[in-house]
C-alpha positions, 0 to 999 in steps of 0.5 A: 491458566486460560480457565482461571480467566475465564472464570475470573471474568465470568465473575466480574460485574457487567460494568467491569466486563465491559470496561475489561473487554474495551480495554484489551478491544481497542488496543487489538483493533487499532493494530488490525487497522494499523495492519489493514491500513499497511496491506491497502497502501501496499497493494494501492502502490503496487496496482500504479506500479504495474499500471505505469510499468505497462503504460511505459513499456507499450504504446506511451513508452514507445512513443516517447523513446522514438521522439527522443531518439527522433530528436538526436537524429536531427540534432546528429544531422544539424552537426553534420551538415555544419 
């Protein structure tokens, strides 16, 4: 089968080789950019997941849980003392 085809293009005119080779080109293309295109958008999401999971859970995270939790300390003793 595949030799068929082989032979069969070999035979066809430079024009019509060309016009064949765009015509099953660009279809196969558009798919690999589609793909590559998928495979960037996941790793680019999955590098700013990691990036704000670490920034939440050192430094920026802590800070912001101890202001919370500073925060319900004066709001518990402010009712207290009430």
């Amino acid at each position: 089968m595949f030799d068929s085809v082989v032979a069969w293009y070999g035979m066809l005119p430079v024009g019509a080789r060309g016009a064949v080779t765009l015509a099953v080109g660009l279809p196969v293309a558009w798919i690999a950019f589609r793909v590559a295109v998928g495979l960037a958008k996941g790793l680019v999401r999955s590098i700013v997941a990691a990036v704000l999971a670490f920034l939440l859970a050192t430094v920026p995270g802590n800070l912001i849980l101890h202001d919370a939790y500073s925060q319900l300390q004066e709001k518990a003793s402010m009712s207290a003392v009430m």
